[in-house]
C-alpha positions as CSV (number, residue, x, y, z in Angstrom):
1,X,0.0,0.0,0.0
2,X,1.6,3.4,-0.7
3,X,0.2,6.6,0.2
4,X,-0.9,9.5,-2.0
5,X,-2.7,12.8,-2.6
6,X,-5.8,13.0,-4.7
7,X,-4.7,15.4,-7.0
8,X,-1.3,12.7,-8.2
9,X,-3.5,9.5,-8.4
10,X,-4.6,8.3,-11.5
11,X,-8.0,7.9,-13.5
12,X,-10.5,5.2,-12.1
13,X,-7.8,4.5,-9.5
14,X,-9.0,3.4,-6.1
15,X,-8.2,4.5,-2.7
16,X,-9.4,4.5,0.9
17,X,-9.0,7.9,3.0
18,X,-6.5,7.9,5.3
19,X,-6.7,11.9,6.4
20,X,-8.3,15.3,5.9
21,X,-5.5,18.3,6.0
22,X,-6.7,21.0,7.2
23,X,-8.6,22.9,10.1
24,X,-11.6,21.8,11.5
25,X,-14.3,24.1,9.0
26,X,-12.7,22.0,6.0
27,X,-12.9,18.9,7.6
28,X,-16.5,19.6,8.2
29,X,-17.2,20.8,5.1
30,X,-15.7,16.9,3.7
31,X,-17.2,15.1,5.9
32,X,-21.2,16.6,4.8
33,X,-19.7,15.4,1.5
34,X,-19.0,11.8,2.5
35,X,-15.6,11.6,2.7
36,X,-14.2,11.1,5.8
37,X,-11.3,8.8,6.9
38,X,-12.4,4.8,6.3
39,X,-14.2,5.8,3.2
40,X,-13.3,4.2,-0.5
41,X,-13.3,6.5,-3.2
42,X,-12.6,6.7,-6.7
43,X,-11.2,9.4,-8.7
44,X,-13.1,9.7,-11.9
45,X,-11.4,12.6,-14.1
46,X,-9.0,15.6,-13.8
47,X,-8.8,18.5,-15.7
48,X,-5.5,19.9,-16.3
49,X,-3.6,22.8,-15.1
50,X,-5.2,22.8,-11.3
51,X,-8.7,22.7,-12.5
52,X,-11.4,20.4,-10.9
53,X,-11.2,16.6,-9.6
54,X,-13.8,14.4,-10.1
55,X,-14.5,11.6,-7.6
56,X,-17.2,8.9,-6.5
57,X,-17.6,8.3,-3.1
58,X,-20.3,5.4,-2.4
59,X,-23.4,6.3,-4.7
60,X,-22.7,10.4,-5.1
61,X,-20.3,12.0,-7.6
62,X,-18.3,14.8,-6.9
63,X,-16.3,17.8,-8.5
64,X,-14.0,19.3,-5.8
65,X,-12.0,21.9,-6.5
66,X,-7.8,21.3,-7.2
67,X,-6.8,23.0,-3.7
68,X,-9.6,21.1,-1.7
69,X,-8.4,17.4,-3.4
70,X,-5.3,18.2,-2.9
71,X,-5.6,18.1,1.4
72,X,-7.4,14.4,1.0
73,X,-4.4,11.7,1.6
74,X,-5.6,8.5,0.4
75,X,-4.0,5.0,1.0
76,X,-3.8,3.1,-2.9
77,X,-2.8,-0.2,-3.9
């Protein structure tokens, strides 16, 4: 297992949450989302040049933007 950010993993790659940088309003703001440590998601799409990140996390899809993905550090195979 090898640890990564959101914003560096790959198209339809995997990975389970292992933490939310940040202060306690962003982690918040994640966690109404659905992603919270524990949780499996899968990045979807990325548009280039810091724009947004795509992810699905259980039955929702999401568009976060670049500096938000980039505090989720997920654990990947």
């Amino acid at each position: 297992m090898k640890k990564t950010v959101l914003v560096k993993m790959k198209e339809n790659q995997k990975g389970r949450v292992l933490e939310i940088t940040g202060g306690y309003s962003i982690q918040n703001k994640f966690m109404s989302m659905g992603i919270y440590p524990g949780r499996e998601i899968t990045k979807l799409s990325h548009f280039a040049l810091k724009g947004p990140v795509t992810i699905k996390t259980g039955r929702s899809v999401l568009a976060l933007g670049h500096g938000m993905a980039a505090k989720i550090i997920l654990e990947v195979e």
